[in-house]
C-alpha positions as CSV (number, residue, x, y, z in Angstrom):
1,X,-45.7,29.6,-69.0
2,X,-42.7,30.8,-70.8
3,X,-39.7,32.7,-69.3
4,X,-38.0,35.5,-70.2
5,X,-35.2,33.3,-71.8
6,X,-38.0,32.1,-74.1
7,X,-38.1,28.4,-72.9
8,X,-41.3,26.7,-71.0
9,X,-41.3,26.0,-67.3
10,X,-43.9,23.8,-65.7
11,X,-44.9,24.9,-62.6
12,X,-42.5,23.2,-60.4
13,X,-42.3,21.8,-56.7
14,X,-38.9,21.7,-54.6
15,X,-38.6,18.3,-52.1
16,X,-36.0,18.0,-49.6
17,X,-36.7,14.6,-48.1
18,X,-34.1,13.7,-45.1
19,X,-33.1,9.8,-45.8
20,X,-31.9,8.2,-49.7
21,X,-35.0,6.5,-48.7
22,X,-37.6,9.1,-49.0
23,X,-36.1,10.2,-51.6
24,X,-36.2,7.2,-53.3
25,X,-39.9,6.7,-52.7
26,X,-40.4,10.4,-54.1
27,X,-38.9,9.5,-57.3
28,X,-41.1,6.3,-57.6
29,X,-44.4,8.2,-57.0
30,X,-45.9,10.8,-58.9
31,X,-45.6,8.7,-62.0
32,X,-42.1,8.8,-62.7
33,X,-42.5,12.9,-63.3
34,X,-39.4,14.0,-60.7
35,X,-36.2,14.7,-60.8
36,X,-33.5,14.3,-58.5
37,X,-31.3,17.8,-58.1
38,X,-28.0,17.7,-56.5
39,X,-25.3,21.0,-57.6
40,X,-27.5,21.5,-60.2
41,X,-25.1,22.7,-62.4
42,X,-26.8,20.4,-65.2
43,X,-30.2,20.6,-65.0
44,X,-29.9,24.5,-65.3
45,X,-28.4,24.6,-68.2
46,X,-31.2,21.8,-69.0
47,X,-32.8,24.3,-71.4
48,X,-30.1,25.3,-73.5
49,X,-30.5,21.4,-74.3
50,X,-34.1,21.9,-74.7
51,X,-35.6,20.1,-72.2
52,X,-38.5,21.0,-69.5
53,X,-38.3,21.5,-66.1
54,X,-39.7,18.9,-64.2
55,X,-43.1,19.3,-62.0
56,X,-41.5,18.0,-59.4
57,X,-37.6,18.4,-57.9
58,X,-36.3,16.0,-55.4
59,X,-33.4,17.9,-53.5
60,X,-30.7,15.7,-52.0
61,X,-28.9,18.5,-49.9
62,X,-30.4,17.4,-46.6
63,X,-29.3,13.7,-46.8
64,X,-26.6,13.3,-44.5
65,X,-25.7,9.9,-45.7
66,X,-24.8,11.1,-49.7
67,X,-22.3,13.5,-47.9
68,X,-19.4,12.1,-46.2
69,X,-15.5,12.0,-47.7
70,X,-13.1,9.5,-46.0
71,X,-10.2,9.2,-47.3
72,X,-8.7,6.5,-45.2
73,X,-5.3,4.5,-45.3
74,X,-6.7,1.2,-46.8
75,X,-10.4,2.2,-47.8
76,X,-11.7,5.5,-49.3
77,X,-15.3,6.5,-49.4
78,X,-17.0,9.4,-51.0
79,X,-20.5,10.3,-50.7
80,X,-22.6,10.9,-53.4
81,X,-23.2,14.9,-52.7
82,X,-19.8,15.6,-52.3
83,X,-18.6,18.7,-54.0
84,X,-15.5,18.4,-56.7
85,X,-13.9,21.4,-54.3
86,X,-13.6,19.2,-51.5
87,X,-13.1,16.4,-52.7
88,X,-10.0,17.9,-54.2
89,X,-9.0,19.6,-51.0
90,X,-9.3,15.9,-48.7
91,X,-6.7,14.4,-50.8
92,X,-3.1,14.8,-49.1
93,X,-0.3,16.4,-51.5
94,X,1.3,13.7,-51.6
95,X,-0.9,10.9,-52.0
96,X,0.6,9.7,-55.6
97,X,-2.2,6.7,-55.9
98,X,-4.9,9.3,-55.6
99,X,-3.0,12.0,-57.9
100,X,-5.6,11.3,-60.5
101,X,-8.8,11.6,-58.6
102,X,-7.2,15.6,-57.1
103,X,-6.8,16.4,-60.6
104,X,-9.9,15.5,-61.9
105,X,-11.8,17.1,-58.8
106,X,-9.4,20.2,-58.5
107,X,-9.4,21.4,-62.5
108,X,-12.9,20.0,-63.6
109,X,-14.8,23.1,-65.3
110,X,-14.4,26.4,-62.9
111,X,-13.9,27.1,-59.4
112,X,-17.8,28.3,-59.2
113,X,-18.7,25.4,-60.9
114,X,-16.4,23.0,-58.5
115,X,-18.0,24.5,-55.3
116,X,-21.3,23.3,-56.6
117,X,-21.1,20.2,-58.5
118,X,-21.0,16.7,-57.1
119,X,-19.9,13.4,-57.3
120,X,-23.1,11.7,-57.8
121,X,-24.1,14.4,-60.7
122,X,-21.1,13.1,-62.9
123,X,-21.6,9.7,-62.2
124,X,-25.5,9.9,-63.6
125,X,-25.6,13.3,-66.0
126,X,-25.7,10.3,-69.1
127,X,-25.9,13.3,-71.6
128,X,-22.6,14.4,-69.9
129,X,-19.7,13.0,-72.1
130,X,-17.1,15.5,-70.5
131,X,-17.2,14.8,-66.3
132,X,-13.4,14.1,-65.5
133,X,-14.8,12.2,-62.3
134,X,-15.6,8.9,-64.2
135,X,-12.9,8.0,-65.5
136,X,-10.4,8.8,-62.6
137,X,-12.8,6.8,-61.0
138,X,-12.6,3.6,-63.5
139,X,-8.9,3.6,-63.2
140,X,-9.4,3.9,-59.4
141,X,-11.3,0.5,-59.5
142,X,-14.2,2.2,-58.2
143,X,-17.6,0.6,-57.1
144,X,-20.6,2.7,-57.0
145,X,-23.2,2.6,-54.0
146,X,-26.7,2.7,-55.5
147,X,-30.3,2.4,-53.6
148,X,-33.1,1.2,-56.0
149,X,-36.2,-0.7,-56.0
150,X,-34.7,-4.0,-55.2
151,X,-32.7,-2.2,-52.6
152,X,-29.1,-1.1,-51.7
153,X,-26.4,-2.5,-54.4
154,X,-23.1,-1.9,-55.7
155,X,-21.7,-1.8,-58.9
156,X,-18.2,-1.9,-60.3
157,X,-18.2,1.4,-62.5
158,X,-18.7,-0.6,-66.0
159,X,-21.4,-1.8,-65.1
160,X,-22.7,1.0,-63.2
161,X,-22.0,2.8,-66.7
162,X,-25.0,0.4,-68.4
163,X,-27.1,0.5,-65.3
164,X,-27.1,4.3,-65.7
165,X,-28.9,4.1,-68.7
166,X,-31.4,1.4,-67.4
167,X,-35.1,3.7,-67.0
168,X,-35.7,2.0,-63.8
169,X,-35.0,4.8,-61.1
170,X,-31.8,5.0,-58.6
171,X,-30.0,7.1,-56.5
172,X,-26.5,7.1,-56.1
173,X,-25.4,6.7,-52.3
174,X,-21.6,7.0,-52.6
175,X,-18.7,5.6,-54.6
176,X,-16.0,3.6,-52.7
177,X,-12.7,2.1,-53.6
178,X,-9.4,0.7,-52.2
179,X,-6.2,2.0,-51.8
180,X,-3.2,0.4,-53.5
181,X,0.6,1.3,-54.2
182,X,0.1,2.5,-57.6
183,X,1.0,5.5,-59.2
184,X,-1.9,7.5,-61.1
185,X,-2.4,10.4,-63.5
186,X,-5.0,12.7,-64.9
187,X,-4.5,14.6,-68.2
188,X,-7.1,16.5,-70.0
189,X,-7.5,19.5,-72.7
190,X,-8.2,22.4,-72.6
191,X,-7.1,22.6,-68.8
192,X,-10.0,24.5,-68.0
193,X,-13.9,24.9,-68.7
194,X,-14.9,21.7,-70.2
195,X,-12.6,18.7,-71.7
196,X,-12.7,17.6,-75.0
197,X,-10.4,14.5,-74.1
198,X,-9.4,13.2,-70.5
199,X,-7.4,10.3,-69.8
200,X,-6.9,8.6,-66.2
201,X,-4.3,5.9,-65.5
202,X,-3.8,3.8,-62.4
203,X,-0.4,1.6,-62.6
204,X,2.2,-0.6,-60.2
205,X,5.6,-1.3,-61.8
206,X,7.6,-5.0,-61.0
207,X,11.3,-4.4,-59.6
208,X,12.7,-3.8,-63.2
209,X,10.7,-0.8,-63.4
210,X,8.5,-2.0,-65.7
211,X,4.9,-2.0,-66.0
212,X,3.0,-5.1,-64.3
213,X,-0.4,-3.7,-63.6
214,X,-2.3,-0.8,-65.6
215,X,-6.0,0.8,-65.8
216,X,-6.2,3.5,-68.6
217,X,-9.8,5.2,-68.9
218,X,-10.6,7.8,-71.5
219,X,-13.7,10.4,-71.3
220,X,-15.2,13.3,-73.4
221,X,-13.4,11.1,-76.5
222,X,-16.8,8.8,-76.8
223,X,-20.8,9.5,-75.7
224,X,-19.6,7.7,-72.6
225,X,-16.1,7.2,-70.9
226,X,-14.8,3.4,-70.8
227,X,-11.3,1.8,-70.2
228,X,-9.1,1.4,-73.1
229,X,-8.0,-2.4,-72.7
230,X,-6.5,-2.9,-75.4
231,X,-4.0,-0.1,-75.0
232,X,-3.3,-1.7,-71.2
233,X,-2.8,-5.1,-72.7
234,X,-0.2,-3.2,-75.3
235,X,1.6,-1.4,-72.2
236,X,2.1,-4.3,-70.2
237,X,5.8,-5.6,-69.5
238,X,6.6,-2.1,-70.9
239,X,9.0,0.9,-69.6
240,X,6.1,3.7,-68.7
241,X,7.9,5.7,-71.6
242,X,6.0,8.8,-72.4
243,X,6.8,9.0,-75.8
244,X,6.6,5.1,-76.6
245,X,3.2,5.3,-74.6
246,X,2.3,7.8,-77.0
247,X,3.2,5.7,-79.6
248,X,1.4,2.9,-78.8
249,X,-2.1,5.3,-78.4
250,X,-1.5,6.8,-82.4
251,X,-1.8,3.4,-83.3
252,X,-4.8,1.9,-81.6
253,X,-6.8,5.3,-81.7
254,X,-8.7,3.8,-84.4
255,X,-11.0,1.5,-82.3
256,X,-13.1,4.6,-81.1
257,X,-15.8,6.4,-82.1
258,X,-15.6,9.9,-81.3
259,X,-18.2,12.0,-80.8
260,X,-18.5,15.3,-82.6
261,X,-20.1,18.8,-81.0
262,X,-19.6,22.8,-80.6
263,X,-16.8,21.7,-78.5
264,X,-14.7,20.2,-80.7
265,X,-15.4,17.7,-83.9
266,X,-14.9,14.2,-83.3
267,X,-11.2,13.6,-85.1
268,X,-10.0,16.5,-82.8
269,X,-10.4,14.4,-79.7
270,X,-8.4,11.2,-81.6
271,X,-5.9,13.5,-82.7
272,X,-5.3,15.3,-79.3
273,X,-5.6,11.6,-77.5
274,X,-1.7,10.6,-78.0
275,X,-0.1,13.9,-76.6
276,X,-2.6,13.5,-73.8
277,X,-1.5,10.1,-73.0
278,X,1.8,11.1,-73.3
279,X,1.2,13.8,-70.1
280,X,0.0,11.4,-68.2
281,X,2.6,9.0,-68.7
282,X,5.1,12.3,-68.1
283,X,3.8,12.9,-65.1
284,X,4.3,9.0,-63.4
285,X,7.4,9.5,-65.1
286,X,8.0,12.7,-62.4
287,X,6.5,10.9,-59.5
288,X,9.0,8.3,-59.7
289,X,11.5,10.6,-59.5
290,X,10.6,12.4,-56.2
């Protein structure tokens, strides 16, 4: 059958099973023809990208498991069907080392869209360049929860990254990380709707203020987000100066390979990447102040 916004829909069945384990086997029978749905906010827009509507949608909203958001002095964990919107709203004011991740969560897209959308849809949406959640995650040090055929694993978020794209069915359970004394940030354009360039940073500083540890992860920029060593090797022993960090990213920008789309064409994102880096570097720059 065709709709009336001229695309076709199969005729489609709705699951809710109660455990990641049912829901699991659901996506392992039938032939491989479902779908896991969690906000949704991607698959339906899925035919704008010309795509058909699975037979068969495995809904993960009755789960209790994927749901949970600790934040906790030492040990943070998020569950995979938490919403950006209160994600956002768990994380204190004041918690500088998880600055980036309230960023990322409170300005990704739209309010609407931030009440709906979840964690584990960013982390597997692979035709999804712009989520803000994966790379505040990467700098975050971030392992993901995953239940599969071989069972319940975790993955550091690099090579959760490759798994993603692995055909063998998953579900995400949760991500969870540690907490540190660091300092992070998260800069993106435009500051609404969807990003054409993010970058996260996670970094500790020695006594003489300069820095001695740094994660820097870029999104939007590439088909898939992914650290920018070289950058951190470039940065180490260095003042967190904005404008010398800036600096530093017009010059190894070249190593990418941006992607182009309706958004924005691919030398855009390169030549917004320095001022971006510069932000976030602007904004450690003001935590260390207060």
């Amino acid at each position: 059958m065709t709709d009336n916004a001229g695309f076709t829909v199969q005729n489609t069945g709705l699951l809710s099973p109660q455990t990641a384990e049912e829901a699991l086997a659901l996506l392992l029978a039938n032939d491989g023809s479902g779908r896991l749905v969690a906000g949704a906010t991607w698959i339906m827009r899925g035919h704008t990208r010309g795509e058909i509507l699975a037979p068969h949608l495995i809904a993960l909203h009755r789960i209790p498991e994927l749901r949970g958001v600790e934040f906790g002095d030492g040990h943070c964990r998020i569950g995979a069907m938490a919403i950006h919107d209160r994600i956002a709203r768990a994380i204190a004011a004041d918690a500088g080392d998880l600055a980036a991740l309230k960023i990322a969560t409170g300005h990704s897209a739209n309010p609407g869209i931030r009440r709906l959308a979840t964690l584990g849809g960013n982390l597997c949406s692979t035709g999804f360049a712009n989520a803000d959640l994966i790379p505040a995650l990467m700098c975050l040090d971030a392992r993901v929860g995953v239940l599969d055929a071989d069972g319940r694993r975790a993955f550091d978020m690099d090579a959760f990254m490759a798994r993603r794209r692995d055909l063998a069915p998953l579900i995400v359970t949760h991500v969870d990380f540690r907490r540190h004394r660091r300092l992070t940030a998260h800069a993106r354009t435009p500051d609404r709707d969807y990003p054409v360039c993010i970058v996260s940073l996670a970094l500790t500083l020695d006594e003489s203020g300069c820095v001695s540890e740094l994660r820097l992860a870029l999104g939007a920029v590439e088909a898939d987000a992914r650290r920018w060593l070289r950058f951190e090797a470039r940065a180490l022993g260095r003042r967190p100066d904005p404008p010398e960090m800036a600096e530093i990213a017009r010059e190894l920008a070249d190593e990418f390979t941006p992607v182009s789309g309706l958004d924005a064409p691919g030398w855009y994102r390169l030549q917004v990447l320095p001022a971006l880096v510069r932000r976030a570097f602007e904004h450690i720059a003001m935590e260390m102040r207060t």
